[in-house]
N, C-alpha and C positions, 0 to 999 in steps of 0.2 A: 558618354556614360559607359562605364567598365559592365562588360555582363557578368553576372556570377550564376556557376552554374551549381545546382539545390540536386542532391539526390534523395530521394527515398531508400532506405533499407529494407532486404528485406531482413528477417528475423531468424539466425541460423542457426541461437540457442537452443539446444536441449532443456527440459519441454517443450514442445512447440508452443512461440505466442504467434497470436494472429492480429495482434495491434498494427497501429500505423499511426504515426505522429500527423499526417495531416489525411484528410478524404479529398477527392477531388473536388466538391463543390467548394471548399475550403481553399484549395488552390487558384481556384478562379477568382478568388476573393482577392487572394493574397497576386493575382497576378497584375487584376488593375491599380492594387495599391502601390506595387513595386515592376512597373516595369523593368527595372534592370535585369530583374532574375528571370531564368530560366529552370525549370521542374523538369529531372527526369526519374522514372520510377524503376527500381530494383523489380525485376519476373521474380514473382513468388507462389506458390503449390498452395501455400498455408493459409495467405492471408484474407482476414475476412474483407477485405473490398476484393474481389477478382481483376488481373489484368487486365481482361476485356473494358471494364467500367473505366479505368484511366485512362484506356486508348479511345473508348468514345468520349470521353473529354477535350479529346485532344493533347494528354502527355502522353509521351514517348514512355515504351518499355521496353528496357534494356536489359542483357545479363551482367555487362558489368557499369559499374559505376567509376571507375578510376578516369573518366574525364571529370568528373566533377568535385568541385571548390570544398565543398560543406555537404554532408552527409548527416541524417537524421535516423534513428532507431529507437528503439524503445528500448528493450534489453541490451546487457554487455555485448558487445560483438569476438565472439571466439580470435582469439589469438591469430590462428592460420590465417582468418580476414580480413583482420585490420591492412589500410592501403596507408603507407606510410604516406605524409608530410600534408595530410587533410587535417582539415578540421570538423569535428566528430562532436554531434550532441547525444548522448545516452546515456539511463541507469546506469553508473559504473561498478555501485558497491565494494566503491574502497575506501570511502571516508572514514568508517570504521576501523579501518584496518583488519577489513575481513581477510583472514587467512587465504581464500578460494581463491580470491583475484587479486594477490601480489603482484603472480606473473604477468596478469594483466597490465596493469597498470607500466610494470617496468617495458613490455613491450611500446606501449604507448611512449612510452621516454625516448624508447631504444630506436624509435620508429619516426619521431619527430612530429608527431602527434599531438593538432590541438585539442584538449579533449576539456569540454564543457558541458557539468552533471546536471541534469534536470531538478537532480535535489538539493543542490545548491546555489539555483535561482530564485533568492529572496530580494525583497526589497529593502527600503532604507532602513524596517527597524528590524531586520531578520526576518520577518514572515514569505512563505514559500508562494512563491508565485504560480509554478505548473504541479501537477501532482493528479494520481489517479484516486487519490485515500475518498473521495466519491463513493467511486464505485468497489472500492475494497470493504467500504463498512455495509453497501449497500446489500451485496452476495454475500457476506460473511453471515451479516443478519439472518438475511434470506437459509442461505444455508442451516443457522442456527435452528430455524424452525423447524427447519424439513428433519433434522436430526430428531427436535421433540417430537414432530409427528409420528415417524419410526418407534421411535426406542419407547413410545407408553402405545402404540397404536389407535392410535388416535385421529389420523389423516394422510393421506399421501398428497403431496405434491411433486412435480417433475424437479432433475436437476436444475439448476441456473443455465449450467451451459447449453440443454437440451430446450433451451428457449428460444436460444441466439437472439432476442433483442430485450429490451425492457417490457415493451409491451407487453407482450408476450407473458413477460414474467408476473406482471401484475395481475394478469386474468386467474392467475396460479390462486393468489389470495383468498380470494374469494371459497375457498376449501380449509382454511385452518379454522378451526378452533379451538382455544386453550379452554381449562376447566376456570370458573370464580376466581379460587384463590390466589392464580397464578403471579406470582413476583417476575418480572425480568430489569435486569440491570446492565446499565451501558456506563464505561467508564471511557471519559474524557469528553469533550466539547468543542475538537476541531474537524475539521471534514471528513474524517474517516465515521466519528461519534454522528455526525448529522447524514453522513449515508445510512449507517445503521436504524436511526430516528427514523428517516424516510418511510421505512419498512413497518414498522411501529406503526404508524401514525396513519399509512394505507389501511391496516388491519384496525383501525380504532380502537385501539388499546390505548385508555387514559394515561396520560405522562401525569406524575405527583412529585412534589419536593420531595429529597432525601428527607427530610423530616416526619413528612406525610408516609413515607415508604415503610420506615423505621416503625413510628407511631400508631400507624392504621392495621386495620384490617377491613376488606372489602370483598362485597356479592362479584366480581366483573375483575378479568385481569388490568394491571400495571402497570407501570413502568416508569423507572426514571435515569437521570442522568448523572455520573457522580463529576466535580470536577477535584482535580490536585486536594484542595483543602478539603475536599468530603471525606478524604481516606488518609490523608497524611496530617503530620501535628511535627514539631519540632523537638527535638528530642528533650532539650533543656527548657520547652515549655516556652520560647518567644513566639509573638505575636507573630502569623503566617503573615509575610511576606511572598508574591510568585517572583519575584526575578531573583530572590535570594534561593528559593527551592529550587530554580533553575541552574543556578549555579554551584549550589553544594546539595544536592542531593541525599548525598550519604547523611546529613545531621538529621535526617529526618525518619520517623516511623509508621509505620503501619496502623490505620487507624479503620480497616478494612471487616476488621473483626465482628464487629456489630452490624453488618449486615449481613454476614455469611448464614445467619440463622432464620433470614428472609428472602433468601435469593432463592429461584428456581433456575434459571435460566442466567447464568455472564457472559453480555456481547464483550468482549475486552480491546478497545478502541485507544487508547490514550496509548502514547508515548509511552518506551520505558528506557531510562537510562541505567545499565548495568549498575551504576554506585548507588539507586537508588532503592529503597527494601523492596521487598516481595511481597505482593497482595496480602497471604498465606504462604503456611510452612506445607509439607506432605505430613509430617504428624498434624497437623489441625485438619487435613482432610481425611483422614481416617476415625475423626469422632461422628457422634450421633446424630448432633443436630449440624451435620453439615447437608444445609440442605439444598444444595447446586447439584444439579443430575447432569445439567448440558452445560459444556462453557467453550461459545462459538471466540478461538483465541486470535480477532482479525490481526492485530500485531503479530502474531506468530514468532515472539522470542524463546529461540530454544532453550527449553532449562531455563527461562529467563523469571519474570514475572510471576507465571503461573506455573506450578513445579510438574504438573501433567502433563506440559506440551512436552512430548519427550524429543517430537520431530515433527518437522514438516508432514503433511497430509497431503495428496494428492485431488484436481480437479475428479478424475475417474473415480478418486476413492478417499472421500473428502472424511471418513468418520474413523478415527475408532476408541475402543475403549480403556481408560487408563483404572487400575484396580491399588487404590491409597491404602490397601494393607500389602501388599508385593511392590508399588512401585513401577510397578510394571503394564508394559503395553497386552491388551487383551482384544480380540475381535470384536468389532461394532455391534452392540446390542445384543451381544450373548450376556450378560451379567445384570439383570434388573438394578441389582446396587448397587452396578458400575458408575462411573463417572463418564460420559458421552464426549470425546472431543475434536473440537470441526478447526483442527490449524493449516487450512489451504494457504500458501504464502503468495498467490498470482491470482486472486481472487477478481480482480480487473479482463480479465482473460474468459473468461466465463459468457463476459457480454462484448465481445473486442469492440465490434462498433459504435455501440454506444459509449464505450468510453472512448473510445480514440476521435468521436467527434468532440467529447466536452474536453480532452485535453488537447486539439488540433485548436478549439475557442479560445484556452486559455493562452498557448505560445503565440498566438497571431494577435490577442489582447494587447499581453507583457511582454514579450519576448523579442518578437520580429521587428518592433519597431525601434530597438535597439542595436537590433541585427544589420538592418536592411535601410531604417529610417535616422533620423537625426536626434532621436532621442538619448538619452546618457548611457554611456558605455560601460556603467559602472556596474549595472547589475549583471554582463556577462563576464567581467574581471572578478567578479566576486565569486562566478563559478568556474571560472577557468583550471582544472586543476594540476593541467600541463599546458606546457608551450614552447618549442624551441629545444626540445629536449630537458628540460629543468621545469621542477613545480613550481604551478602559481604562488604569489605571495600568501596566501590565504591557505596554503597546502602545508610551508613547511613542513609541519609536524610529520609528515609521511616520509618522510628524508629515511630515515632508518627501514620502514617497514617496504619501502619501491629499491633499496640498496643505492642511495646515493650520496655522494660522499659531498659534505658541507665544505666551503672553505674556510682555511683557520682563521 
């Protein structure tokens, strides 16, 4: 039996992450399942498991990693880094055709580079197999509160990151209070939308139908959940369909409006695809009965969705304020009748270890046994988005945007 040898990354992006695609006790798991492989771990300053902890495990800590087969990271790996003619799993952020990491990607080509994204390990009907959106809606939420607590003075609670575990952060709880009439609304219903719930539902804040949301008024705050059809309608007025709004987007409108005059608080959790409309306009946030003060944006689409998010927020400095008659960005909690907003986009980063145990659970679930095991190979050919110097079949579309020339 061939050995294959596994490295660990470390993380040499700017911001520092302190993830790690597996923990040691994870390793041991995965070593009696798959004797063939061999674990060796990238020396890192950053990360939240310390060196020490993998070498009393018994893996090796190395500074480089260029003897090994397949390499692991969480984040893009900087250009200077990349070790040509590996095979590579990480966030890559160019499905999009994000401008930032063209260069990437074509290094990857130039480099001979297998590179297989985390975010495009789905299964057989498209749904995502690894993913952190957990713990992105779970701190976003978290976050969203600590923002209400500041900006009406009303309770302090510590950072997320100043927690460094969940635990931890949970005991935090136990300090909010919202007033009665409080509204909070969480849009979408996949695992980013039920991180966020988490946090809700610690604090026992009653969850109610959109309907009840709309319809009521109550002594005890709320909250609920919107999915696609609670805020979009078809333009031409057909019967909603979700795989058809998945696929044309753009036919579709805003049907957002009617709750904007009950909201206190938008976690903004759901998916957004550029063709698709906008919650709100920045003139609709400039009337009276807009009554959202805080909207924790976990998606964080710049200019996207919500016209506030002007930019990314930082972990250090997670808040500030947007002013819907200028448009413009203002200091956190200087303006009462500002608009609050919490767009951290590495919001998983806050608790590294407790997320990089539930996604070390998920690749060794899904993943590894397709890797390592006898399972079908289908779901890493679906994320392959290079190999051999040329994009996976699943990539084409990127041929223009990585500079590669199709044949006629």
């Amino acid at each position: 039996m061939q050995t294959v040898k596994v490295g660990l990354i470390r993380e040499d992006k700017i911001p520092v992450d302190r993830r790690v695609a597996f923990l040691p006790e994870q390793l041991n798991i995965l070593l009696a399942d798959y004797p063939q492989v061999e674990f060796f771990v990238q020396s890192s300053q950053v990360r939240s498991v310390p060196d020490h902890v993998f070498e009393d495990q018994g893996f090796p800590v190395v500074e480089s990693v260029e003897h090994c087969d397949i390499l692991f990271g969480i984040k893009e790996v900087p250009i200077d880094k990349l070790i040509p003619n590996k095979t590579y799993f990480f966030f890559s952020h160019t499905i999009k055709q994000q401008p930032y990491n063209k260069n990437l990607l074509k290094a990857v080509l130039n480099k001979n580079i297998k590179l297989i994204d985390y975010e495009c390990l789905v299964d057989d009907n498209g749904q995502r197999l690894v993913a952190f959106g957990q713990f992105a809606g779970l701190v976003g939420a978290y976050n969203g509160i600590r923002a209400w607590g500041i900006k009406n003075d009303s309770f302090i609670i510590k950072p997320a990151f100043s927690c460094a575990h969940l635990a931890k952060l949970k005991k935090e709880l136990p300090k909010v209070s919202f007033p009665a009439h409080t509204k909070i609304l969480i849009t979408g219903t996949g695992r980013v939308a039920n991180g966020a719930k988490e946090v809700l539902d610690w604090l026992e804040i009653a969850q109610v139908t959109p309907e009840e949301y709309l319809q009521n008024t109550y002594n005890y705050p709320v909250y609920t959940m919107l999915r696609s059809a609670d805020y979009h309608t078809h333009g031409s007025g057909k019967t909603w369909d979700s795989s058809h709004w998945h696929q044309h987007p753009e036919e579709y409108v805003s049907t957002f409006e009617r709750f904007i005059p009950k909201t206190d608080m938008l976690i903004a959790c759901a998916y957004w695809n550029p063709k698709a409309p906008l919650l709100f306009t920045r003139e609709r946030m400039t009337q009276p009965d807009f009554r959202i003060s805080v909207i924790a944006d976990v998606t964080c689409d710049i200019e996207g969705s919500i016209p506030s998010t002007l930019r990314a927020s930082t972990i250090d400095s997670p808040f500030y304020d947007y002013n819907p008659h200028t448009g413009l960005e203002e200091p956190a909690f200087t303006d009462p009748n500002g608009i609050t907003v919490m767009a951290v986009d590495n919001l998983p980063c806050e608790l590294p270890a407790d997320a990089s145990i539930d996604f070390g659970d998920q690749l060794m679930h899904s993943i590894l046994p397709s890797l390592f095991g006898n399972a079908s190979k289908a779901v890493l050919e679906r994320a392959t988005i290079a190999e051999n110097g040329q994009l996976g079949p699943h990539f084409i579309y990127l041929s223009e945007y990585a500079g590669v020339n199709l044949p006629a």
